[in-house]
NULUM-266523 format. One record per residue: z, x, y of N, C-alpha, C in turn; residue in one letter. Coordinates in Angstrom, 2 decimals. Last residue first. Layout:
N
+---------+---------+---------+---------+---------+---------+---------+---------+---------+------+
:     n_z :     n_x :     n_y :    ca_z :    ca_x :    ca_y :     c_z :     c_x :     c_y : rest :
+---------+---------+---------+---------+---------+---------+---------+---------+---------+------+
:       Z :       X :       Y :       Z :       X :       Y :       Z :       X :       Y :    A :
...
+---------+---------+---------+---------+---------+---------+---------+---------+---------+------+
END
This chain:
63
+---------+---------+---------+---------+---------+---------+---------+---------+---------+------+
:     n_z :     n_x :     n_y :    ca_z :    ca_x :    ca_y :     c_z :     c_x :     c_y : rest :
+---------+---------+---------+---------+---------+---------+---------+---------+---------+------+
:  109.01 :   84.07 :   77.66 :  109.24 :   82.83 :   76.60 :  108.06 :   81.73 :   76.50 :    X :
:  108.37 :   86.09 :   79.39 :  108.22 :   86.02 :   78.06 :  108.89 :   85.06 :   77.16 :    X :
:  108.58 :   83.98 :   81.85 :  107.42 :   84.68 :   81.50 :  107.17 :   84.89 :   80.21 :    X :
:  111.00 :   84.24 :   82.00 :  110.50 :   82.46 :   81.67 :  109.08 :   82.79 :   81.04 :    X :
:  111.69 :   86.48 :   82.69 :  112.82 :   85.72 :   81.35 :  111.44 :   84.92 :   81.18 :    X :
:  111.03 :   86.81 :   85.03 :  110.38 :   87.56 :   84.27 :  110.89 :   87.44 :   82.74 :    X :
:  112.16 :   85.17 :   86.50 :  111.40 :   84.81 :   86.40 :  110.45 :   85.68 :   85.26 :    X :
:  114.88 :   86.12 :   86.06 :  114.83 :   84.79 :   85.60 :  113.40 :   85.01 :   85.40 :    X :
:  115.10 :   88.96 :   87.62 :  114.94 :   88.60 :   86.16 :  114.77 :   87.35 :   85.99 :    X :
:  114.34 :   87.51 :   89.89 :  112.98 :   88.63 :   89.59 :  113.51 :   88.23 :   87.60 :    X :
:  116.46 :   86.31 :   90.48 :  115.37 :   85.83 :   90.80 :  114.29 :   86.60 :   89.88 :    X :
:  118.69 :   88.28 :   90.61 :  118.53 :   87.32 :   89.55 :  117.45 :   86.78 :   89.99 :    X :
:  117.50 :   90.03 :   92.97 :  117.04 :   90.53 :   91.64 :  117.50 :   89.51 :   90.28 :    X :
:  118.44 :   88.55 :   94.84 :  116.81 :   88.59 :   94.22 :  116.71 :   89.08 :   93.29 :    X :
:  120.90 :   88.55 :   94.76 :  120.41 :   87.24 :   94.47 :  119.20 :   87.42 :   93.96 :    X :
:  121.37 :   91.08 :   95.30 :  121.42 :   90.97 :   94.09 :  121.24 :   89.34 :   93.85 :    X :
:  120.68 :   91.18 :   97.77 :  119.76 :   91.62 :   96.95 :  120.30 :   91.82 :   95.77 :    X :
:  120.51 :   87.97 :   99.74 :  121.07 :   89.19 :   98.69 :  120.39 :   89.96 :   97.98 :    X :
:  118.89 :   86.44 :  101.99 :  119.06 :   86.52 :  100.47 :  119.13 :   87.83 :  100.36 :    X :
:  117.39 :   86.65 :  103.64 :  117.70 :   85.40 :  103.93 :  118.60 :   85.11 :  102.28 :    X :
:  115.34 :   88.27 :  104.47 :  116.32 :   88.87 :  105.26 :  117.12 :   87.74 :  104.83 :    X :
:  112.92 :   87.30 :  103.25 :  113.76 :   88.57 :  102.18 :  115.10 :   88.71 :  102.96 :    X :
:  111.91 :   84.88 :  104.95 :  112.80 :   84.84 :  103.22 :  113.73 :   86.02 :  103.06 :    X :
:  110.26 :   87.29 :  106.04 :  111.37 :   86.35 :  106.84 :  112.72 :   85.77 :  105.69 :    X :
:  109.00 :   90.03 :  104.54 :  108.73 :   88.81 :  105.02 :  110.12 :   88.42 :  105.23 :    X :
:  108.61 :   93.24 :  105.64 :  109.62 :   92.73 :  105.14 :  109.51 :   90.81 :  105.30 :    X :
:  107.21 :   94.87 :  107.46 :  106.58 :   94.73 :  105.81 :  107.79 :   93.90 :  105.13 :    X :
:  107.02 :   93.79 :  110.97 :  107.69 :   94.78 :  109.57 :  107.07 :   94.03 :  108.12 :    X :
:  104.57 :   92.92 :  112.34 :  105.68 :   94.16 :  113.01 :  106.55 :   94.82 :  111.65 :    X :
:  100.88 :   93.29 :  110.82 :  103.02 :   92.91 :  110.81 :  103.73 :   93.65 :  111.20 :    X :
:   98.72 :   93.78 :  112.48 :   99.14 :   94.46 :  111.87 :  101.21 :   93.74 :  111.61 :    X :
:   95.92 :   92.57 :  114.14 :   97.42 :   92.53 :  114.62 :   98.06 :   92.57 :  113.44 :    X :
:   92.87 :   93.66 :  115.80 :   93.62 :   93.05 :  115.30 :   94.84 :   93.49 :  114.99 :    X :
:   91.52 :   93.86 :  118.49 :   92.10 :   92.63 :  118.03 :   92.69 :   92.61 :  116.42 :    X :
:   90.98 :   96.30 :  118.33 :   92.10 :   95.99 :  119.73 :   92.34 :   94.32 :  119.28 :    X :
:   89.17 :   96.46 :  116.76 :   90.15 :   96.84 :  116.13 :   91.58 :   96.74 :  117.24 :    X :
:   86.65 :   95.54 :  118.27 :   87.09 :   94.90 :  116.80 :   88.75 :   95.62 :  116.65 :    X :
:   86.42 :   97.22 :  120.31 :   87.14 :   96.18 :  120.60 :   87.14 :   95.39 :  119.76 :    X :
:   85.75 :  100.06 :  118.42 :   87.58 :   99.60 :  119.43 :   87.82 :   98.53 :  119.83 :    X :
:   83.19 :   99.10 :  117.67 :   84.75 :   99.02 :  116.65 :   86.37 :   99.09 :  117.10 :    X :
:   82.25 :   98.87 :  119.80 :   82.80 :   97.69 :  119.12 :   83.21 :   97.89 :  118.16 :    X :
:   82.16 :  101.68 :  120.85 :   82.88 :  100.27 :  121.62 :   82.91 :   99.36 :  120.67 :    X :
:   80.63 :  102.78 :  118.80 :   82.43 :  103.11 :  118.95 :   82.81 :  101.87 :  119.64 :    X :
:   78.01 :  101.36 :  119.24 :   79.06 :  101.23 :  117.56 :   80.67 :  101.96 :  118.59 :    X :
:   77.89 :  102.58 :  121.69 :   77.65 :  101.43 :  121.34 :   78.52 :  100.98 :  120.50 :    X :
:   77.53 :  105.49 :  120.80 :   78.98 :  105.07 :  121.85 :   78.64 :  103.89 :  121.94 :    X :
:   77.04 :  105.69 :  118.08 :   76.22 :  105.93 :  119.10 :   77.46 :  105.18 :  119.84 :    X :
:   77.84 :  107.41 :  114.57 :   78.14 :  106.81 :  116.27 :   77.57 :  106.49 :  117.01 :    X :
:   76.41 :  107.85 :  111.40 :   76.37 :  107.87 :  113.02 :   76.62 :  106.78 :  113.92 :    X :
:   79.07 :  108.09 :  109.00 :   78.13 :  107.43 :  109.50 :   77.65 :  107.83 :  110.90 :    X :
:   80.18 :  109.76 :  106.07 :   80.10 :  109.27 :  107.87 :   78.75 :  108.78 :  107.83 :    X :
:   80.69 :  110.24 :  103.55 :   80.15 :  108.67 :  103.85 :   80.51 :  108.91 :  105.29 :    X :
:   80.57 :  112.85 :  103.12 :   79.47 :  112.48 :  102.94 :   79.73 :  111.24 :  103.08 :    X :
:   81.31 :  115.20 :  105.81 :   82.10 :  113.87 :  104.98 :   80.57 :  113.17 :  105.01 :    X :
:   80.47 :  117.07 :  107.65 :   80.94 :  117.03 :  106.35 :   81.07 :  116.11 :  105.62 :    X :
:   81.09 :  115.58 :  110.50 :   79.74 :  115.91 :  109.61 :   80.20 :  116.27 :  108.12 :    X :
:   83.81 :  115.37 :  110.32 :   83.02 :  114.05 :  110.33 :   81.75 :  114.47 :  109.60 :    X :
:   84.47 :  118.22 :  110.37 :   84.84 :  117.19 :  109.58 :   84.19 :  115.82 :  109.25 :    X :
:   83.16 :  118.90 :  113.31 :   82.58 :  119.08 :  112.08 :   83.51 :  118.81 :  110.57 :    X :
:   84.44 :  117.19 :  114.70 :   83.19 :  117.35 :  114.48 :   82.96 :  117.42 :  113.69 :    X :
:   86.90 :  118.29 :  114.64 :   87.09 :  116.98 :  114.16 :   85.43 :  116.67 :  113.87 :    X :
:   86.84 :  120.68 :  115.48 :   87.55 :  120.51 :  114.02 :   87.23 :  119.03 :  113.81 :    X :
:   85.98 :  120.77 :  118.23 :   84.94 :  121.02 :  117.25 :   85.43 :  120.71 :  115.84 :    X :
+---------+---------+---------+---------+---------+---------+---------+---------+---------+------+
END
């Protein structure tokens, strides 16, 4: 019932009809979330290489 009546409460719910739930589970069974928040580059370089990177680029900026 806690989750019920949370949903009702909440002034942007919307109504369910077990129609809408199926296709938001099989909208959301497709899609595919990055195994890590870390792009491929970052593992590929120092982190004090990047951070001369970050300052240079933030040098060129204010000039």
């Amino acid at each position: 019932a806690g989750e019920g009546a949370a949903a009702q409460s909440s002034r942007s719910s919307i109504p369910m009809d077990a129609e809408h739930v199926e296709l938001v589970k099989r909208t959301m069974a497709g899609v595919k979330l990055p195994t890590l928040g870390i792009p491929a580059w970052a593992s590929q370089i120092s982190e004090d290489q990047w951070k001369d990177v970050v300052q240079r680029t933030l040098q060129a900026r204010q000039s």
